[in-house]
N, CA, C and O atoms as CSV, one atom per row, in Angstrom:
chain,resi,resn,atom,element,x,y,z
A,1,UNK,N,N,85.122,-15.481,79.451
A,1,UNK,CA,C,85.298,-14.671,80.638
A,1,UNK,C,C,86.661,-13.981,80.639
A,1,UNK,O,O,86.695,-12.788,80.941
A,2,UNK,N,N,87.756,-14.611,80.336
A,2,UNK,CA,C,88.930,-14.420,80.021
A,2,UNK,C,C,88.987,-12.439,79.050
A,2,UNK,O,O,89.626,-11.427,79.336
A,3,UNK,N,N,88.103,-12.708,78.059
A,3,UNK,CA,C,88.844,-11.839,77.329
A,3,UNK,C,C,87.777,-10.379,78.133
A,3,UNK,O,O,88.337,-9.301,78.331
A,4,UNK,N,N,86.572,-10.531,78.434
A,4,UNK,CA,C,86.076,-9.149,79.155
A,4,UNK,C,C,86.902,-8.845,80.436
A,4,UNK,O,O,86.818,-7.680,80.824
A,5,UNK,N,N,87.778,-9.784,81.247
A,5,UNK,CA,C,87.966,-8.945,82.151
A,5,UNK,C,C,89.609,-8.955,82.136
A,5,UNK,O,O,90.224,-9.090,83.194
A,6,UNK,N,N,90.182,-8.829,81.074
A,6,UNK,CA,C,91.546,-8.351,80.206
A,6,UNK,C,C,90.823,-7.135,79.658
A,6,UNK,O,O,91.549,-6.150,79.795
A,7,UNK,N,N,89.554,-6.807,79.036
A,7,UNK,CA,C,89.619,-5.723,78.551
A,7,UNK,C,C,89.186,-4.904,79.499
A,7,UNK,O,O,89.334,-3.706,79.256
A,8,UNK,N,N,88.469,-5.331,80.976
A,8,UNK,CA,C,88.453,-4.499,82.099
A,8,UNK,C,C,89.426,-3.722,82.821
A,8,UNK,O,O,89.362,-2.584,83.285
A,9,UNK,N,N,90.441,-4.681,82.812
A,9,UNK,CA,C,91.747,-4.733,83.709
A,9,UNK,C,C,92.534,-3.402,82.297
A,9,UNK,O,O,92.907,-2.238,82.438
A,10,UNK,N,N,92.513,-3.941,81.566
A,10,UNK,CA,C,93.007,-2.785,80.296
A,10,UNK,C,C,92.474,-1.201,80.503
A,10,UNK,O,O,93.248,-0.250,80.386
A,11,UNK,N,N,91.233,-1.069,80.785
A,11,UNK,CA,C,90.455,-0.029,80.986
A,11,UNK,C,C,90.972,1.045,81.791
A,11,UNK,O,O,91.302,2.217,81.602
A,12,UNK,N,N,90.911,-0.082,83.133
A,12,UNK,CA,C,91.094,0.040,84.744
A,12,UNK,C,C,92.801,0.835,84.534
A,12,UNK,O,O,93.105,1.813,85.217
A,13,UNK,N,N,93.477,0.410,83.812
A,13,UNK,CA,C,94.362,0.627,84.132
A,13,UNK,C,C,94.855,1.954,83.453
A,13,UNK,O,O,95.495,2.862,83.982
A,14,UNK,N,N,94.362,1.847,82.020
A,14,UNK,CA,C,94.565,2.988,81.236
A,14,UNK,C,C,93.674,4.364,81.635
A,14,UNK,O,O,94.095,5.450,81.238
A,15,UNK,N,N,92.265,4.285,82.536
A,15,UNK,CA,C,91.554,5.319,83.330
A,15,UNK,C,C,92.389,5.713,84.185
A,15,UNK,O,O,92.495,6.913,84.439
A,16,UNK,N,N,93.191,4.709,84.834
A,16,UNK,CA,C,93.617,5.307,86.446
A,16,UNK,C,C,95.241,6.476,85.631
A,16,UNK,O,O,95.837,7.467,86.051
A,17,UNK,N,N,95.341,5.783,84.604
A,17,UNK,CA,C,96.752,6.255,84.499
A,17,UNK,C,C,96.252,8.006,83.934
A,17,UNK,O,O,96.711,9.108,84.234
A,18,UNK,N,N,95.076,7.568,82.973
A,18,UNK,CA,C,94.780,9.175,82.633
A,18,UNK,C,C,94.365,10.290,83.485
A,18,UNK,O,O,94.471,11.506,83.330
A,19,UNK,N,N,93.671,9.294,84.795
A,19,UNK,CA,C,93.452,10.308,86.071
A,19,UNK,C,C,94.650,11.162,86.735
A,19,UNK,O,O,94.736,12.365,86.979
A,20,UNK,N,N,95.652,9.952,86.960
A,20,UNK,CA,C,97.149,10.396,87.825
A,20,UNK,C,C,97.689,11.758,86.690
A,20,UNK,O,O,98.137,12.863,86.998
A,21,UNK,N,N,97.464,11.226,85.452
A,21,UNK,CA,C,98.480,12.308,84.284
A,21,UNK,C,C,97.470,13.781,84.242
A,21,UNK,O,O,98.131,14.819,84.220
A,22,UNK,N,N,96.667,13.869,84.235
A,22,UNK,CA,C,95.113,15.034,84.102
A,22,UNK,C,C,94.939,15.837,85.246
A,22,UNK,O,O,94.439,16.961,85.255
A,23,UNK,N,N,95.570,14.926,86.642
A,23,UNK,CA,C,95.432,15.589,87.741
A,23,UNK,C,C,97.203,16.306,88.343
A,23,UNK,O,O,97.404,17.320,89.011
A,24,UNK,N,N,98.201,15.323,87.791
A,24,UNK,CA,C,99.528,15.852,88.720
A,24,UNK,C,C,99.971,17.618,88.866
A,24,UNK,O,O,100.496,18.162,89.838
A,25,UNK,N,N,99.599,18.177,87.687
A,25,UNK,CA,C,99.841,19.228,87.309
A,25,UNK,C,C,98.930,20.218,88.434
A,25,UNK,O,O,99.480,21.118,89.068
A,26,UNK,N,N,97.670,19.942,88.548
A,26,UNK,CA,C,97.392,20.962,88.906
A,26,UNK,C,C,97.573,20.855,90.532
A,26,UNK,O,O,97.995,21.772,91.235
A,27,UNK,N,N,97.192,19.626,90.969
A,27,UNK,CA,C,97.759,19.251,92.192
A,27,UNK,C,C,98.762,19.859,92.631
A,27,UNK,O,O,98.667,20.364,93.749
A,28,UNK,N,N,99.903,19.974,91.948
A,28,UNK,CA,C,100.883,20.352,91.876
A,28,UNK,C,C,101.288,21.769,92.597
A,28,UNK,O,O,101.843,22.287,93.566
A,29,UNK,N,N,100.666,21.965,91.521
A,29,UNK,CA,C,100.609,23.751,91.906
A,29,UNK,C,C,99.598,24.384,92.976
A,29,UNK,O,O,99.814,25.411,93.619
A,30,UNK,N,N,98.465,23.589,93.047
A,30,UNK,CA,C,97.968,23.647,94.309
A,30,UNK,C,C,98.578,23.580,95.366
A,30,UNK,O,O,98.897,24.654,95.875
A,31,UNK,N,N,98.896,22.508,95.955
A,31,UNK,CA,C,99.287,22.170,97.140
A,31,UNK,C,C,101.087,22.235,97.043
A,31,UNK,O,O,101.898,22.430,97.948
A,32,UNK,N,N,101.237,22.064,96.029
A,32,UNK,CA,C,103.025,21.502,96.305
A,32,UNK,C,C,103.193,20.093,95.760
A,32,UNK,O,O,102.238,19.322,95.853
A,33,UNK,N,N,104.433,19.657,95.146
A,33,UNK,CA,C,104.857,18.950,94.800
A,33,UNK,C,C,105.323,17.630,96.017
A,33,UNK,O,O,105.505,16.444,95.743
A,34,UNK,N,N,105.409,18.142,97.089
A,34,UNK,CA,C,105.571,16.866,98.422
A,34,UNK,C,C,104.634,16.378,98.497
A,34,UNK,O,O,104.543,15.151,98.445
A,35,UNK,N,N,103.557,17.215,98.653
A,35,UNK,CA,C,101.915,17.340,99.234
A,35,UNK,C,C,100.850,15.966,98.462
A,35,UNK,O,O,100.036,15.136,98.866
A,36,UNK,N,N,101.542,16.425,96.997
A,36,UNK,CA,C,101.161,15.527,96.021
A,36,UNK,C,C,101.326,14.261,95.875
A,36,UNK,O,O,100.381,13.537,95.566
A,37,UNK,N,N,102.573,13.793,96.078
A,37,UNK,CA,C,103.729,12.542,96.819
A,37,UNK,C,C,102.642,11.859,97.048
A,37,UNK,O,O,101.983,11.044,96.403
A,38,UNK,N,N,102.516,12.714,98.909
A,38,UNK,CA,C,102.002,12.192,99.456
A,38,UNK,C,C,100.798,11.670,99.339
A,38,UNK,O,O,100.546,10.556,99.799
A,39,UNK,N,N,99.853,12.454,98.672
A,39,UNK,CA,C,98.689,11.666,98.053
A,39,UNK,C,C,98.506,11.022,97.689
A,39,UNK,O,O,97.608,10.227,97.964
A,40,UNK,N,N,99.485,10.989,96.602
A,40,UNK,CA,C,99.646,9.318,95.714
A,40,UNK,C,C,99.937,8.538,96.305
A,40,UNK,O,O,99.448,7.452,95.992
A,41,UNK,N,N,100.823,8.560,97.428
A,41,UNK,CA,C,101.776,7.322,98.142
A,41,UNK,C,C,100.224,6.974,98.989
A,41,UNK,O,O,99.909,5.800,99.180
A,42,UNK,N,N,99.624,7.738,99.301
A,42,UNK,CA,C,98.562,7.001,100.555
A,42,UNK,C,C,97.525,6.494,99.630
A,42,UNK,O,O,97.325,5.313,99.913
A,43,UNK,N,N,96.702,6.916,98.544
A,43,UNK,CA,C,96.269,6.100,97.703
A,43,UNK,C,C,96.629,4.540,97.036
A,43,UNK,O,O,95.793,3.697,96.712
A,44,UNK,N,N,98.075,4.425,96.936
A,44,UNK,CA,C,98.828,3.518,96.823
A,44,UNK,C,C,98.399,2.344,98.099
A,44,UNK,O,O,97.794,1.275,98.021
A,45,UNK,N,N,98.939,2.993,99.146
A,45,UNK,CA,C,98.965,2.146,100.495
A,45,UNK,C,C,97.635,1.823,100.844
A,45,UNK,O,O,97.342,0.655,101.103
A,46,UNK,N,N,96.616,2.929,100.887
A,46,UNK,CA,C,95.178,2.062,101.020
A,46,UNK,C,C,94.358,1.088,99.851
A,46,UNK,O,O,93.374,0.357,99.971
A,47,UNK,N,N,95.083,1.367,98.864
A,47,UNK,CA,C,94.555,0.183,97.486
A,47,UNK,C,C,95.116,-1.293,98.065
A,47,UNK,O,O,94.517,-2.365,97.987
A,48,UNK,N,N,96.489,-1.037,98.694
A,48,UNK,CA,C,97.663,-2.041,98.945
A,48,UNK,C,C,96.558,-2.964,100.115
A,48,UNK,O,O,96.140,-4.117,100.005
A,49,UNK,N,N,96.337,-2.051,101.105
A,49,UNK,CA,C,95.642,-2.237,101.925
A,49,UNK,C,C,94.185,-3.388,101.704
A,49,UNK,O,O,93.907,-4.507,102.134
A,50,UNK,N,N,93.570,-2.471,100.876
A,50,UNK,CA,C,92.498,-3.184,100.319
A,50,UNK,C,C,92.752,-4.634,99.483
A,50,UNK,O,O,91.885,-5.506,99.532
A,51,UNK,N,N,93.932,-4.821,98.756
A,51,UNK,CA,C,93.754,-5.914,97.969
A,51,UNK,C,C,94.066,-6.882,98.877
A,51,UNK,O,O,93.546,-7.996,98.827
A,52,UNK,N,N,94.999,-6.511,99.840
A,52,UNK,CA,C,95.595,-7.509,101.152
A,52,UNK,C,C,94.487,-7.707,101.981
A,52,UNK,O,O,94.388,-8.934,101.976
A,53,UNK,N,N,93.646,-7.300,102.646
A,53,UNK,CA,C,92.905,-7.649,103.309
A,53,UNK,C,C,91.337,-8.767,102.174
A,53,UNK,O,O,90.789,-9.846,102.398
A,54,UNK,N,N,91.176,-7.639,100.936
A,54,UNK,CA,C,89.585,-8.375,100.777
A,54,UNK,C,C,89.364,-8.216,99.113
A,54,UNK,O,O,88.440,-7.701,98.484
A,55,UNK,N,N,90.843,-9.002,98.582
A,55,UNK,CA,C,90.925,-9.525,97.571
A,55,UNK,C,C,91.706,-11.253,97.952
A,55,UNK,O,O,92.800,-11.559,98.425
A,56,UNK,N,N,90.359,-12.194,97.406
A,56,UNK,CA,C,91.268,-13.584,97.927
A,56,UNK,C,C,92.101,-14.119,96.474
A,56,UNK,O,O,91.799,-14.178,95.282
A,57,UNK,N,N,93.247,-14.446,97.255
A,57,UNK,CA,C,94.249,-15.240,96.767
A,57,UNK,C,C,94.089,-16.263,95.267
A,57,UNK,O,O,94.070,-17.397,95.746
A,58,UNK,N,N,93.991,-16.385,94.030
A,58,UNK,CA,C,93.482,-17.314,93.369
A,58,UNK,C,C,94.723,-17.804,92.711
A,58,UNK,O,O,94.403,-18.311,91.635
A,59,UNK,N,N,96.483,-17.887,92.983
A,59,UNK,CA,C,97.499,-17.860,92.267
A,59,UNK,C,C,97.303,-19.403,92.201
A,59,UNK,O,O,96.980,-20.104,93.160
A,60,UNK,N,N,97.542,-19.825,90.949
A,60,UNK,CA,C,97.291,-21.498,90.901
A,60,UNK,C,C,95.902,-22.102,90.575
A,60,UNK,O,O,95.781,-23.282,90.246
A,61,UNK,N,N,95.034,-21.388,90.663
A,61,UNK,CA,C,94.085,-22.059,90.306
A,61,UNK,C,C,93.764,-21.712,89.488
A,61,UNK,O,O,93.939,-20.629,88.930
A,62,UNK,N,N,93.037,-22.854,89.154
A,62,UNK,CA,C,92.335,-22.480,87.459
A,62,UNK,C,C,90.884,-21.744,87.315
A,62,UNK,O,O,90.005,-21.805,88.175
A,63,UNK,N,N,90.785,-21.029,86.065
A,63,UNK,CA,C,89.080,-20.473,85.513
A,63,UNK,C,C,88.293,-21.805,86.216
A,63,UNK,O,O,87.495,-21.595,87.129
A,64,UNK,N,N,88.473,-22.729,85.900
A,64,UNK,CA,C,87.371,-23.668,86.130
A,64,UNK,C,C,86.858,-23.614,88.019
A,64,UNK,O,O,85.712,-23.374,88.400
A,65,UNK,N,N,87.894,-23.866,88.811
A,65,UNK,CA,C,88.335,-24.496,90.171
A,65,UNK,C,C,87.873,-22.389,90.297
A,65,UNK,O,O,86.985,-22.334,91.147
A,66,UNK,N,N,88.005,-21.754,90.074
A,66,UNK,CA,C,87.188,-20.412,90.889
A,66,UNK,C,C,85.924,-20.251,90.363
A,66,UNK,O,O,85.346,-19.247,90.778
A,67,UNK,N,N,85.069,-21.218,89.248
A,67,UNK,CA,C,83.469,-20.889,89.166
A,67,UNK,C,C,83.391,-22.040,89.929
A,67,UNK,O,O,82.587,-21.839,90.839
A,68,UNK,N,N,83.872,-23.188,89.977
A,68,UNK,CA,C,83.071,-23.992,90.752
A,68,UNK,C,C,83.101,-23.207,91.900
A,68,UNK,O,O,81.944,-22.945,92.227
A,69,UNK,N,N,83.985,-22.677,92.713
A,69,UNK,CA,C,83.959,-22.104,93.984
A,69,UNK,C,C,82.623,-21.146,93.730
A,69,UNK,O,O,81.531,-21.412,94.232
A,70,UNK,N,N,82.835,-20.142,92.987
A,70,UNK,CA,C,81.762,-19.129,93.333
A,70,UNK,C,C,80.490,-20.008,93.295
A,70,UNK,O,O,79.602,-19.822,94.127
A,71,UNK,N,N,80.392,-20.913,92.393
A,71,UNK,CA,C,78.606,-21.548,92.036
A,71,UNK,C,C,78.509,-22.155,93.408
A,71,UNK,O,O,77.523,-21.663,93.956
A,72,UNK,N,N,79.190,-23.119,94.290
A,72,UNK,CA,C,79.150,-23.473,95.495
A,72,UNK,C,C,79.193,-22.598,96.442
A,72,UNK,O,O,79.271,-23.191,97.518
A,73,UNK,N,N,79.176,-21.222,96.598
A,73,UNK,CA,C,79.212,-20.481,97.608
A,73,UNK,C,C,80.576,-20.459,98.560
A,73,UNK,O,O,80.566,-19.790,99.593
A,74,UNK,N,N,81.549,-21.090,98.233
A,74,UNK,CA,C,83.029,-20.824,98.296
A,74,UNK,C,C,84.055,-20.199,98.667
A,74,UNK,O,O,84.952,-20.272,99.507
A,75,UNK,N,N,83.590,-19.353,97.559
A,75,UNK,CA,C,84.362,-18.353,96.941
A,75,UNK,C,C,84.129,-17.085,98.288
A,75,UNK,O,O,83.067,-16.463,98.302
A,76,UNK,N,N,84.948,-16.870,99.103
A,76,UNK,CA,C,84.735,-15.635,100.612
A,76,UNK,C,C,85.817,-14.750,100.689
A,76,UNK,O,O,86.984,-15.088,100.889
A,77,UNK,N,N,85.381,-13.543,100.516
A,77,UNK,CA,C,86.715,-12.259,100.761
A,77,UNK,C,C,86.799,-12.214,102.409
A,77,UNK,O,O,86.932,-11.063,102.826
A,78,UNK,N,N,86.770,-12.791,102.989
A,78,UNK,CA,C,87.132,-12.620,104.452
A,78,UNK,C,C,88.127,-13.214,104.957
A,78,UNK,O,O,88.414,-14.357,104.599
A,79,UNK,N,N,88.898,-12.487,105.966
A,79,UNK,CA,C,90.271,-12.385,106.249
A,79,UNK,C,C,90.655,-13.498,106.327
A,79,UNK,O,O,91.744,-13.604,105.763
A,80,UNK,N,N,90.124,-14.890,106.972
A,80,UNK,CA,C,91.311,-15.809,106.984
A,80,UNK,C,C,91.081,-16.848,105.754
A,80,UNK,O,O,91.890,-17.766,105.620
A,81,UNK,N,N,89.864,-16.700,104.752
A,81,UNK,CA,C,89.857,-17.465,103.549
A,81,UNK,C,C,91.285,-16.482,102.690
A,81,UNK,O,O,91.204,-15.315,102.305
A,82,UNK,N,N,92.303,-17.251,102.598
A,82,UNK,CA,C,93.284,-16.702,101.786
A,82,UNK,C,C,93.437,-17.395,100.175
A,82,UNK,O,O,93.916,-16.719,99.264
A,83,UNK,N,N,93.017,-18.675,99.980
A,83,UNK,CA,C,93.086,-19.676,99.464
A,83,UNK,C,C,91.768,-20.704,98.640
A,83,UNK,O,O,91.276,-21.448,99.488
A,84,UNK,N,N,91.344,-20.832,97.726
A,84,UNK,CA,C,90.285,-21.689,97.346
A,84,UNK,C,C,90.540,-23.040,97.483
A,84,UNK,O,O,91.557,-23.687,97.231
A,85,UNK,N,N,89.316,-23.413,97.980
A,85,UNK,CA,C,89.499,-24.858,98.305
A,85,UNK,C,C,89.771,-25.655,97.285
A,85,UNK,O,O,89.936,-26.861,97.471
């Protein structure tokens, strides 16, 4: 499990970066160079947004201790599960 979602997270990251680099330019000149900022900065803040609210917490636990959670039904993105049991 380990190595597909390292090569996801690899993907994820190298797509988003070719999107930001493919798009700044013309953005750019479209709208303005503030304009653009700002786009990015609020994309930023609603990702920020999103992982804070309904991505849960797994720092410390192990591969093992988050399938048992998911196979037990556990495993909950809702606001006050911050933590696996």
């Amino acid at each position: 499990m380990r190595g597909p979602a390292t090569a996801l997270h690899a993907a994820t990251l190298w797509g988003s970066n070719l999107v930001v680099t493919g798009t700044a330019l013309s953005v750019v000149n479209a709208v303005g160079l503030g304009v653009t900022m700002w786009i990015y900065a609020s994309i930023n803040f609603l990702s920020f947004i999103f992982v804070f609210f309904f991505v849960p917490e797994t720092a410390g636990a192990s591969l093992e201790d988050i399938e048992n959670a998911l196979r037990s039904k556990k495993f909950s993105k809702e606001f006050n599960i911050k933590k696996i049991p």
